[in-house]
VMD Tcl script that draws the C-alpha trace (Angstrom):
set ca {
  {-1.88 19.92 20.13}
  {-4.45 17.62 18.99}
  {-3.76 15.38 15.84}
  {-5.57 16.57 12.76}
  {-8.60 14.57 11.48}
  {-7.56 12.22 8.88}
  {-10.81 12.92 6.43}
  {-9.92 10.26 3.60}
  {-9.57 7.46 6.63}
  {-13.71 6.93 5.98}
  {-12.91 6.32 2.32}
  {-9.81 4.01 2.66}
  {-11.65 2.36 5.22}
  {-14.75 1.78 3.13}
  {-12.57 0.09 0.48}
  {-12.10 -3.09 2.86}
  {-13.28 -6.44 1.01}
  {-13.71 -4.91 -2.43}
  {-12.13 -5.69 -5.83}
  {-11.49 -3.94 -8.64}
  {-10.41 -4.62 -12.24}
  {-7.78 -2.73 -13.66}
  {-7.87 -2.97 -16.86}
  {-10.81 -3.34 -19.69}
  {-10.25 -6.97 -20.13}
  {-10.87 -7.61 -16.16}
  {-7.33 -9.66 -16.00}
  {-5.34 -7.31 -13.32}
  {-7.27 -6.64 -10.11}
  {-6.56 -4.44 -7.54}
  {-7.97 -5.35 -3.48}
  {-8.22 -3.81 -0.50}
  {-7.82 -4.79 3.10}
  {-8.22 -2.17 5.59}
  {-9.22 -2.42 9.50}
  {-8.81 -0.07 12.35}
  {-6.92 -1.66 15.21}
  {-5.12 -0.64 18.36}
  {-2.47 1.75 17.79}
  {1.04 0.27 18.73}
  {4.44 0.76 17.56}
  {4.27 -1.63 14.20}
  {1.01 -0.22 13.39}
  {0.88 3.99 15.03}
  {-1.28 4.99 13.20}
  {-4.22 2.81 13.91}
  {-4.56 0.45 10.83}
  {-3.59 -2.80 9.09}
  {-3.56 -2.65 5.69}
  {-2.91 -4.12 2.32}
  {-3.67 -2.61 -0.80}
  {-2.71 -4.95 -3.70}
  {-2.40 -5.19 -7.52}
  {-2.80 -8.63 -8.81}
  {-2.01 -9.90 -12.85}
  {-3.41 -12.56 -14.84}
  {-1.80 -14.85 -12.95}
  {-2.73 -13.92 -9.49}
  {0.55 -12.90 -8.35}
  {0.98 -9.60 -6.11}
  {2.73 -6.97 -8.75}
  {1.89 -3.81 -6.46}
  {1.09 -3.63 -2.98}
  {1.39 -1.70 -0.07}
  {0.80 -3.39 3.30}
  {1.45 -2.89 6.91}
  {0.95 -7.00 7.55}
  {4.71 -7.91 8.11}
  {7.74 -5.76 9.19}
  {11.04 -5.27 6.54}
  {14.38 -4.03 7.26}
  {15.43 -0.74 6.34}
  {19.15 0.79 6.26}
  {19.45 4.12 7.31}
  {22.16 6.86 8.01}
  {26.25 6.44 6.61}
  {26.49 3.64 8.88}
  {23.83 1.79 7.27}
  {22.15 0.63 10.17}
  {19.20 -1.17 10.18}
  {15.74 -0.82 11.37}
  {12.81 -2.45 11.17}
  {9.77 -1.04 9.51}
  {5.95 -2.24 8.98}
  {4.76 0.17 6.42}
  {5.98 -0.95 3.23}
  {5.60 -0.87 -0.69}
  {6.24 -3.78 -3.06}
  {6.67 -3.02 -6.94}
  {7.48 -6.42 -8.84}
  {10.25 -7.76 -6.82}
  {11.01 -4.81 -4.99}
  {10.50 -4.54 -1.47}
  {10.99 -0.98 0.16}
  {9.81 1.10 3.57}
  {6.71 3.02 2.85}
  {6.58 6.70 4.92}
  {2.09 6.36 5.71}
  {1.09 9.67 6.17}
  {-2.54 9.55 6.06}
  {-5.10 7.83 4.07}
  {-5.54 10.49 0.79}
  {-1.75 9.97 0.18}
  {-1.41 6.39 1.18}
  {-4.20 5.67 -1.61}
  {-2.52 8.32 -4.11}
  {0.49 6.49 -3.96}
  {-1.23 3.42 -4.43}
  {-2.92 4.11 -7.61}
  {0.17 6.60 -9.15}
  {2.22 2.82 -8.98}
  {-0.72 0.77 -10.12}
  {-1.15 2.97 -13.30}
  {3.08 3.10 -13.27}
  {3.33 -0.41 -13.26}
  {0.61 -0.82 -16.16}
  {1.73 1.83 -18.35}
  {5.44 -0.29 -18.47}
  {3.08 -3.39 -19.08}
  {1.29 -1.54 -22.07}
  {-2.03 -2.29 -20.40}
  {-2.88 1.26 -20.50}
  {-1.81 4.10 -22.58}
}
mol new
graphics top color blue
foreach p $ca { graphics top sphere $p radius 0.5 }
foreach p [lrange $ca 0 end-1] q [lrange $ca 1 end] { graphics top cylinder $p $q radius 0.2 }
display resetview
């Protein structure tokens, strides 16, 4: 059976290069890098990616990227494998399941607003 169309990959895609700010006093930005490569076994699904939150500062405070792989412990036994799709949230580091494009940027934004709400950037 043929793999569904992934209709928000246009949109995510389109994103690639461009900034936004976050916030009404243009202090946190969010950026996107997206390209379509190769499929392979880091990267199955067909893109790199990193989809960032930045603060005053410049430092990464959200982000999920495909750019560099992490460990991840599954099962009792706590084994380890190694995953490229991740999220980062402050100092947090943790596997990201991509899906497709709609819920890769719905997660996105649900922990950009998260992380700004605790901030008391936005209501």
């Amino acid at each position: 059976m043929p793999k569904a169309k992934d209709h928000a990959l246009d949109t995510l895609l389109a994103l690639d290069g461009t900034t936004f700010f976050a916030d009404r006093d243009g202090i946190y930005r969010v950026q996107f890098v997206v390209k379509q490569v190769e499929p392979s076994p880091e990267r199955p699904h067909g893109l790199s990616y990193s989809l960032t939150l930045h603060d005053e500062k410049g430092a990464r405070i959200v982000g999920f990227d495909n750019a560099h792989p992490v460990p991840a412990r599954t099962g009792p036994s706590g084994r380890q494998r190694v995953e490229y799709d991740h999220k980062h949230r402050l100092q947090t580091i943790r596997p990201y399941d991509y899906s497709d494009a709609a819920t890769l940027l719905s997660d996105f934004w649900e922990q950009v607003d998260g992380v700004l709400r605790e901030k008391g950037i936005i209501p």
